[in-house]
N, C-alpha and C positions, 0 to 999 in steps of 0.2 A: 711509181707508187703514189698513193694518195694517203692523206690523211686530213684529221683536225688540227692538229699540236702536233711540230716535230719540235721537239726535245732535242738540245746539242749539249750531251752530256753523260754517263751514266754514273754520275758518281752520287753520293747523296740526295741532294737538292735535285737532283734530275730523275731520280727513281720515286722519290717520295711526290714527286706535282705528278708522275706516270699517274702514280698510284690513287694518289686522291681524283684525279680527272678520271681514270679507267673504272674508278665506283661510283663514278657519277655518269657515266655512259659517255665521257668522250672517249674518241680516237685518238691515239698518240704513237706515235714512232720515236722510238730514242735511237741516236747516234753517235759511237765511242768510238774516239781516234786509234784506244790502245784495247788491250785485250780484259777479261773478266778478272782475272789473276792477277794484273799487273795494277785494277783499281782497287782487287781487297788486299793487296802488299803495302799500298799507302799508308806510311805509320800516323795516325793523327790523333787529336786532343779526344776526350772521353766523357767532360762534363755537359751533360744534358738539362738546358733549362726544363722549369715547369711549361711552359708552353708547348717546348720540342717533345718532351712526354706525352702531352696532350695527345698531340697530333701523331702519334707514331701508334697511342692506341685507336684513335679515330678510325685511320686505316688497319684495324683491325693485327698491327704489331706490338702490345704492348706486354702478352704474357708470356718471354722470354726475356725481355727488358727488367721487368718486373719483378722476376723468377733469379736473375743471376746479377742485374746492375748491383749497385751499391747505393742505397740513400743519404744522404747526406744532407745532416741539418743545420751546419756550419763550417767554416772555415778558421784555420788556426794563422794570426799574422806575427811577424817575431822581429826582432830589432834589440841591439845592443843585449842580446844573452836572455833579452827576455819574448816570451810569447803569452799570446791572450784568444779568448775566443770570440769570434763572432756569430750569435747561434741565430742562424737564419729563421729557423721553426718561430723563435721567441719573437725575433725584430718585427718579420713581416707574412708568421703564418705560412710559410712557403717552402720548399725543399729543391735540393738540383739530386740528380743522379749522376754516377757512376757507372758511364756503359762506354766502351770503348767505338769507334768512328766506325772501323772495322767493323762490329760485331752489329752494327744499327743498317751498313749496307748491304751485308750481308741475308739479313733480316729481308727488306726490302728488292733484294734481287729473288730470292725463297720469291714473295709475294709475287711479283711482275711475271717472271718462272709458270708461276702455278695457274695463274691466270691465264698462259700465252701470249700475252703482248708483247711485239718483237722489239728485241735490241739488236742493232747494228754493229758488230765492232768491227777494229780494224778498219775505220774507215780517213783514208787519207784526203789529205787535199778537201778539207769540208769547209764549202763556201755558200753565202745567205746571198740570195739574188730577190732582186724587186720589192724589201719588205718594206716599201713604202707605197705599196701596190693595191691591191685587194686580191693578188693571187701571187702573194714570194714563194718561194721552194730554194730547197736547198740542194746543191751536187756535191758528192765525193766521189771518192778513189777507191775501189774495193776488188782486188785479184788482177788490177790492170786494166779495170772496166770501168766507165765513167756510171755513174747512176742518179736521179732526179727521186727527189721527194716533193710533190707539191701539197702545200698547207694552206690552213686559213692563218695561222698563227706562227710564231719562232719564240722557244723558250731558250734563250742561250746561259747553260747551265755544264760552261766548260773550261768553267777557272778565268785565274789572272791569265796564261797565256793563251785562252783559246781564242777560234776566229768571231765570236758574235761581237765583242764589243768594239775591236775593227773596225766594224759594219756600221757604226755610226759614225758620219762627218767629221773630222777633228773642227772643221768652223762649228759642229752644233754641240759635240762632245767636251762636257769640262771637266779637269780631271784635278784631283787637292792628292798631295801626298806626304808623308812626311818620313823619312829612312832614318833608322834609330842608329846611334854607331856602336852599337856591338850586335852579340848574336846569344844564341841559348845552345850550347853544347846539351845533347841529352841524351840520357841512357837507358835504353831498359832491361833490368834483368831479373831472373828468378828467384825474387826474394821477397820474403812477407813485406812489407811498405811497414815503415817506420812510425806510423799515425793511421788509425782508422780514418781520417781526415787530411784535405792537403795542411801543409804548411808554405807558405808563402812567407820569404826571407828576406831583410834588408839587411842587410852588411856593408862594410867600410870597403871590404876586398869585392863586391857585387853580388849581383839577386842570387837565391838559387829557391829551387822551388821541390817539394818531395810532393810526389803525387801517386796514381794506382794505376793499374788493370783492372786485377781482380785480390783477392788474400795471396795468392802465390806470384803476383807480377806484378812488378814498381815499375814509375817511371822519377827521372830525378835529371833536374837539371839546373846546371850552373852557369852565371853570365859568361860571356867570353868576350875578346875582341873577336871583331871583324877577320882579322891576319891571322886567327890560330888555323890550323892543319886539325881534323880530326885522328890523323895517324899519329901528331905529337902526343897525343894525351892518351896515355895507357889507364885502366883500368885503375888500377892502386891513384894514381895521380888525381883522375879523377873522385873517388871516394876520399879520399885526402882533405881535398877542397870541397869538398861538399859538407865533409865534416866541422872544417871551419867558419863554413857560414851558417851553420844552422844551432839551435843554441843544445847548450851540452849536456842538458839533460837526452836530446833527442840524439845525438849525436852518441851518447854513449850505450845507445840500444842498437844505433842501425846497423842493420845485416847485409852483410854488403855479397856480392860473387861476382861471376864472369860475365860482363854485357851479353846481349843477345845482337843487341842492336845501338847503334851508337852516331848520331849526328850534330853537324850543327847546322841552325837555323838563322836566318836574317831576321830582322825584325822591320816591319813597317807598318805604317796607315795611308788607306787610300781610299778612295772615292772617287765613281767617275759620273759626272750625271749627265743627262737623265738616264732615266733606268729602262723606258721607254723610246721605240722611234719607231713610227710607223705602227708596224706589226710585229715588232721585235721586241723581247721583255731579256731584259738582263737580268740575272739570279745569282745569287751568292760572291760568290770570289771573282766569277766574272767583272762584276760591278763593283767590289769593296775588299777590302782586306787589312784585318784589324792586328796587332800584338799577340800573342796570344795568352798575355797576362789576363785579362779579364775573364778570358773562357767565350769568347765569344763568337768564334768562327762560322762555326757547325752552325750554331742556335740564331744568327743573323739570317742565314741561308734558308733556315727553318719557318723564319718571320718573313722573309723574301717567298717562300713556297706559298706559305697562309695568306697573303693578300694575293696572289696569282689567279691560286684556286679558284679563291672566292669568286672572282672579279670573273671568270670566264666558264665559271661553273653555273651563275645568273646571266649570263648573258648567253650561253648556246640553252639555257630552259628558259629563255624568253625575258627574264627582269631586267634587259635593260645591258646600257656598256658602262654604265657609274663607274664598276669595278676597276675596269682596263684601264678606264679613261684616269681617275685619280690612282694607280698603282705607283707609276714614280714617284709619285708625291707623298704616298702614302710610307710607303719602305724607305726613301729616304729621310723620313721623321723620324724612326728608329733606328736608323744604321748611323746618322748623326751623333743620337743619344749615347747608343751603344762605344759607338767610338771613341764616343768623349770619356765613359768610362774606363777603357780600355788605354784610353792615353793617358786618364789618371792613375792609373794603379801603377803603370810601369815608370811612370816620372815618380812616384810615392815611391817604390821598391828595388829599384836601379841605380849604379853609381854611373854620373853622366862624366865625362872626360876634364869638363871645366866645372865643377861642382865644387872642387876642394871641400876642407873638413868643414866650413861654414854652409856647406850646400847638403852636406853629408849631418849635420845638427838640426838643421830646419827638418829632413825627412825625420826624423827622428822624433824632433818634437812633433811633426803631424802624426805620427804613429801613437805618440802617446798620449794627443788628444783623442784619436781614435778609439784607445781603449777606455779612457774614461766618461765619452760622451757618449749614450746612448740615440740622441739624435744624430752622430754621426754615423755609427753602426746602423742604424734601419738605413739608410742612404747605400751606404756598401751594400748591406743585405738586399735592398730593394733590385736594385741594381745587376747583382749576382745570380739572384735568382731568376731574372728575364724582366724588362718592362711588359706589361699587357701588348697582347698585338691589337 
């Protein structure tokens, strides 16, 4: 097979570059190790920057987004029994949405679908050959049959553990990381959410966070060690604790029932540079991987799509390779940013192991400068909302 773009990936980030490159008249072949099913089962985060909106209407998905998300024009932060707003609209003009990961690939598979551009799945064993070349291709494994896809280009858009970032030299590939020592126990179940709005919690006992789906589906989560069992922690146990970290006003409204769903999460930060080699473009989780305090997974991935595009969207209609050529440079300025955010909120919001009650006072008093500084509130807000791409 031939193409322009093969794509290693179908999950978000790899459907939405399909998409924006397939309306601009490239070629692209996408390639999924697992099946269709098993990437819309992925439970993930829900908040959509303004830029990730942008771009979801650009390609022409934004009137279901639009129709069912949720707006949101702030954030609630809470510490020591008390909570404050941070009204995004006021700080910096700006809003995030409320659409679930799920419900945004979904969208996006609809699109690629209707269009006919092929996706691959099931495809084993997928390996990047020569993309330091002027002709790499990629082989996989599909029914026990080897297969070639020869490209101009390699979008590797298949997470932390896929093969693109491999494919870079560990002498050329630098990689920063930093593993948090607990994790996020989180639940979702069928209940109106406790706040038209999240709440994001500091407590003595650890973070918890109240979040949505939609009016009838929460999602809620509370810190944990690293060593808890998801089978120790029943249902009752967990709304228990949840109810003690969050303050009692909130606490004595929430409606609690039966998980639907129930995990825990590791937490880390990572970065691997460049994002860039050869012919090869790293995208999303491949390349970075943030907390997911800040919100900022999806919407990195998003800002990783938007300089791609751009960048090879001018250069097959003739302006030039500026784009390709400054892309690492360019997504690592913001995945930097973002990161740094994302490492601020969970060091602000978390009890760390060696913190003791004087480490557990300072977050507290940063909280309460937060609330009374409005130049610190447009910083969160700014921030929250997405940097400009």
């Amino acid at each position: 097979m031939r193409t322009q773009v093969c794509i290693i990936g179908a999950g978000p980030s790899g459907l939405l570059l399909g998409q924006l490159l397939h309306l601009a008249g490239i070629e692209t072949i996408i390639i999924e190790r697992k099946t269709k099913d098993y990437v819309l089962g992925r439970i993930r985060a829900g908040v959509l920057e303004t830029g990730m909106c942008n771009l979801l209407r650009k390609v022409g998905l934004g009137t279901r987004m639009d129709a069912e998300g949720f707006v949101h024009d702030g954030t609630l932060i809470a510490a020591a029994d008390r909570m404050f707003r941070v009204d995004f609209k006021e700080r910096v003009n700006q809003t995030v949405m409320v659409y679930g990961q799920t419900e945004v690939t979904r969208d996006l598979y609809t699109a690629r679908e209707t269009a006919g551009a092929p996706i691959i799945y099931d495809a084993d064993g997928v390996t990047l050959h020569d993309v330091t070349t002027d002709a790499p291709y990629v082989t996989y494994i599909k029914d026990g049959t080897e297969h070639r896809v020869t490209c101009d280009y390699i979008a590797g858009c298949d997470g932390f553990h896929g093969a693109s970032r491999p494919t870079i030299p560990s002498s050329v590939r630098k990689e920063f990381e930093k593993v948090y020592p607990f994790g996020w126990l989180g639940v979702l179940s069928e209940t109106p959410p406790v706040n038209h709005e999240l709440i994001y919690a500091n407590h003595a006992r650890g973070f918890a966070l109240c979040s949505m789906r939609n009016q009838a589906l929460s999602r809620y989560y509370v810190q944990v060690p690293l060593s808890d069992k998801v089978e120790n922690w029943t249902d009752q146990m967990f709304w228990d604790e949840l109810r003690r970290r969050i303050p009692q006003d909130a606490a004595d409204t929430l409606v609690t029932g039966d998980s639907i769903e129930k995990s825990i999460a590791p937490l880390r930060s990572f970065i691997s540079e460049p994002m860039r080699w050869g012919r090869l473009f790293l995208v999303g989780d491949a390349a970075h991987i943030v907390p997911p305090t800040g919100a900022k997974g999806l919407n990195l991935a998003a800002s990783d799509v938007h300089y791609l595009s751009e960048g090879l969207i001018a250069l097959y209609h003739g302006d030039g390779d500026e784009g390709i050529e400054r892309y690492s440079q360019k997504a690592l300025a913001r995945v930097w940013k973002a990161s740094r955010f994302s490492w601020w909120m969970t060091s602000l919001l978390h009890k760390f192991p060696d913190q003791g009650d004087f480490g557990q006072r300072i977050q507290e008093a940063e909280i309460d400068y937060l609330e009374s500084s409005l130049v610190a509130q447009t910083s969160l807000a700014e921030n929250y909302v997405g940097l400009p791409y």
